[in-house]
C-alpha positions in Angstrom: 156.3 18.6 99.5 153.0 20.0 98.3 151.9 23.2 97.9 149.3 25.3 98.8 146.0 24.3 97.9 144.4 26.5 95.0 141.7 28.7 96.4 140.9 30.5 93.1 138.6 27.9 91.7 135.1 27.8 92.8 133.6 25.8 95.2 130.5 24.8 96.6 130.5 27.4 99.0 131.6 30.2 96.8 128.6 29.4 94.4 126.1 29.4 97.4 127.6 32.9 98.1 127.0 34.1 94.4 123.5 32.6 94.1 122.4 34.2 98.1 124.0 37.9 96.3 122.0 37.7 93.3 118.5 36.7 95.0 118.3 39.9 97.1 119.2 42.1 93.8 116.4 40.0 91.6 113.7 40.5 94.9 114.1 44.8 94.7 114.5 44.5 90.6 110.7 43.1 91.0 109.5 44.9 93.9 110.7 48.1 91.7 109.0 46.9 88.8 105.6 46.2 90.9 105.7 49.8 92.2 105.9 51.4 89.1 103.2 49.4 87.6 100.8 50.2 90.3 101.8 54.3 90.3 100.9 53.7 86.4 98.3 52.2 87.3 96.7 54.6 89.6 97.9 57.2 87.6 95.4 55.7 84.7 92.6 55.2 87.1 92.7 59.3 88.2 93.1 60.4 85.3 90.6 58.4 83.0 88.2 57.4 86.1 84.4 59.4 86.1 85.3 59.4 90.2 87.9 61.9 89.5 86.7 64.4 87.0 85.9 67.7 88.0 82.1 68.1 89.2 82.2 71.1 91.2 84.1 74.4 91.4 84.6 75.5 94.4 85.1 79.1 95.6 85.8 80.7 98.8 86.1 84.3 100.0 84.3 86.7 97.7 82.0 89.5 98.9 82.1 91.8 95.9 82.3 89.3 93.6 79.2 86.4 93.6 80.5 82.7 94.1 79.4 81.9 90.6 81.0 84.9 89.1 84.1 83.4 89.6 83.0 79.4 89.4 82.2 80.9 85.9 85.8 81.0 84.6 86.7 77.9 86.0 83.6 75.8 84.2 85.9 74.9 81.1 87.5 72.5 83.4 84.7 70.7 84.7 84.3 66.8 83.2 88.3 66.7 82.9 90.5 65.1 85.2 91.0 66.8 88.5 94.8 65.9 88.0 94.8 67.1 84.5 93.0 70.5 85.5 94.8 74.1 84.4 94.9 75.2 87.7 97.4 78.4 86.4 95.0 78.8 84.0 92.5 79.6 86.4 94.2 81.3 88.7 95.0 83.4 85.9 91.2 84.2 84.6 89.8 84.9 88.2 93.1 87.4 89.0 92.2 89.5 86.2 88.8 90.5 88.1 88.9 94.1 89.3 88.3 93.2 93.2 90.6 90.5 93.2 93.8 91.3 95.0 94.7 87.6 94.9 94.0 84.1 94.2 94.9 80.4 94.9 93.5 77.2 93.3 93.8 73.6 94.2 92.6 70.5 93.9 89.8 69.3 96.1 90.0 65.5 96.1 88.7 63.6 94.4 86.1 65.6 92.1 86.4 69.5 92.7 88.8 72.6 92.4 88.7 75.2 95.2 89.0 78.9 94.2 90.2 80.9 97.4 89.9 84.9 96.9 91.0 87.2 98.5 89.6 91.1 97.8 90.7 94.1 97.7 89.7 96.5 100.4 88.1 99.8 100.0 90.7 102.8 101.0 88.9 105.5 99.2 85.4 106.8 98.1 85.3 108.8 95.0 81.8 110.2 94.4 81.1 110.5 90.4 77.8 111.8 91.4 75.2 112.2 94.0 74.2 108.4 94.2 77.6 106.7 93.1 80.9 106.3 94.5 83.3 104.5 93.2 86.1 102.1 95.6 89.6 102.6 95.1 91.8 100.2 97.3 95.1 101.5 98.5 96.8 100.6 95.5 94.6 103.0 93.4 92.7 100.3 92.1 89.0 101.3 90.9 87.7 97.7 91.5 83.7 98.6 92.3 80.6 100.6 92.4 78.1 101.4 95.2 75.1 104.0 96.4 76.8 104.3 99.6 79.8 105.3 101.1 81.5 103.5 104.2 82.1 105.8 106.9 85.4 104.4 107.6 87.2 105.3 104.4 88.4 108.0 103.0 85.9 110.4 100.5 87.8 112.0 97.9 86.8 114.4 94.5 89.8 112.5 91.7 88.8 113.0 87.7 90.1 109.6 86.7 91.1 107.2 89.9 93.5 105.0 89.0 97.0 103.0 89.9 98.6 104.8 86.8 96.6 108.6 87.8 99.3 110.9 89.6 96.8 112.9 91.0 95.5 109.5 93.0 98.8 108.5 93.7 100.0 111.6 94.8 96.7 111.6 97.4 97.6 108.0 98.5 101.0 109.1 99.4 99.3 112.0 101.4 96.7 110.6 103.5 99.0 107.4 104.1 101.5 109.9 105.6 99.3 111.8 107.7 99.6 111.8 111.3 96.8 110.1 113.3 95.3 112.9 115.1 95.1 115.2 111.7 94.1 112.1 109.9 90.9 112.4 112.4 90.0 115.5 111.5 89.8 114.8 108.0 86.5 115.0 106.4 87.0 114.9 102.6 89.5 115.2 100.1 89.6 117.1 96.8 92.6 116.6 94.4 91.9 118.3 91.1 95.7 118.2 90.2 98.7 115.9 91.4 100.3 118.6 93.3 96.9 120.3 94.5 95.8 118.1 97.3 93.8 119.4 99.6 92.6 118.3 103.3 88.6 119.6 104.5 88.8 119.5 107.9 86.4 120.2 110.6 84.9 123.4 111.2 85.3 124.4 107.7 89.0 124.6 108.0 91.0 123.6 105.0 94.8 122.2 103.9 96.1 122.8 100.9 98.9 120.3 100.9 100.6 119.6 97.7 102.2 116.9 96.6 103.1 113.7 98.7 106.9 115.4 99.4 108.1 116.4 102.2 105.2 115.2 104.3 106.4 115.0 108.0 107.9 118.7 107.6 104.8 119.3 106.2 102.3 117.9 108.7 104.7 119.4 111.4 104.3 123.3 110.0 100.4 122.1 109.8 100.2 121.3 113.4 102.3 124.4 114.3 99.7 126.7 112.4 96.5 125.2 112.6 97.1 125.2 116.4 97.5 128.8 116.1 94.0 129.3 115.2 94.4 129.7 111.3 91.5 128.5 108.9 93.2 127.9 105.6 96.8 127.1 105.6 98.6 125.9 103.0 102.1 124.1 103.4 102.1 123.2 99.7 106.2 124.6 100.4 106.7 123.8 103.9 109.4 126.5 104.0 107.1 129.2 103.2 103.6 127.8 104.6 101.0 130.8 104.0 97.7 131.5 106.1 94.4 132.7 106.0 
């Protein structure tokens, strides 16, 4: 009687099986290998290439600030790669320009960087003398000079505008706080001291207000008395407002 046939050795059949495994496995080991050598390859050719070195900078979005102001900081990079470019380092030179608020730089393929600014906006005029006024944004950054004064912002007497100056953060808080129809009649600002901040409205009426505390009781008491007919009031301590 004989036994079952043994299955374990290999056969034609099993050897056709191995040999169709393996092929698939050898096809993706090369197609892998061919990829990578072209990504090196283009890799070489952007970064070594004249095509892609930096010719041109860019920039976008400056109105204080002149175009080639800022192109200026970013000239070190021109002639290098545009893949190999410091675009941090950049960013990092432009940002530290007083009427830049913020800053974005990219590649511009295949031979430039683009420099998008964005500004600060002018929230208050500080005069330092007949002819100049300096713009404070509404941060309390000083970030320019100019003859003239917008209408549309704020004109107000600070020694020494600043982000770090208590007085002009004190006056931010204020005239952020104020209500719209007080904020209208508004027609300077003088804030000698951080908790002397005071309001020149129309008609020569004036509003000593303080510090930035306690604003909505304060602007409430304000509206109360300067309603009633009262030229100077001062609500400095909105629980004892006094009137003049």
């Amino acid at each position: 009687m004989r036994g079952p046939e043994n299955t374990s050795e290999p056969g034609p059949w099993r050897l056709v099986h191995v040999a169709r495994r393996k092929l698939p496995n050898r096809r993706l080991r090369w197609i892998s290998i061919s990829v990578l050598a072209l990504l090196a390859l283009a890799f070489v050719i952007v970064w070594t290439t004249p095509l892609f070195e930096v010719k041109r900078i860019e920039v976008t979005g400056t109105s204080v600030l002149s175009a080639d102001e800022v192109a200026a900081l970013g000239r070190d990079a021109v002639g290098d790669s545009v893949l190999g470019a410091d675009l941090d380092a950049i960013a990092a030179a432009v940002a530290k320009l007083a009427p830049v608020k913020s800053v974005d730089v990219t590649r511009a393929w295949p031979d430039a960087l683009r420099v998008a600014v964005t500004e600060r906006e002018p929230y208050l005029a500080v005069p330092v003398d007949d002819e100049t006024f300096l713009m404070v944004d509404s941060e309390g950054v000083v970030f320019d000079e100019t003859s003239t004064a917008p209408g549309s912002i704020w004109r107000v007497e600070l020694a020494e505008p600043g982000p770090d100056d208590l007085a002009t953060i004190e006056t931010l808080i204020v005239l952020q706080a104020l209500p719209p129809d007080l904020a209208e009649e508004v027609e300077h600002v003088e804030s000698p001291s951080p908790a002397s901040v005071t309001l020149y409205l129309e008609d020569g009426r004036t509003l000593r207000w303080g510090d930035g505390s306690e604003s909505e009781q304060k602007a409430e008491v304000a509206d109360r008395l300067l309603a009633g007919g009262y030229e100077h009031v001062d609500v400095s301590a909105p629980d004892a407002p006094t009137v003049s």
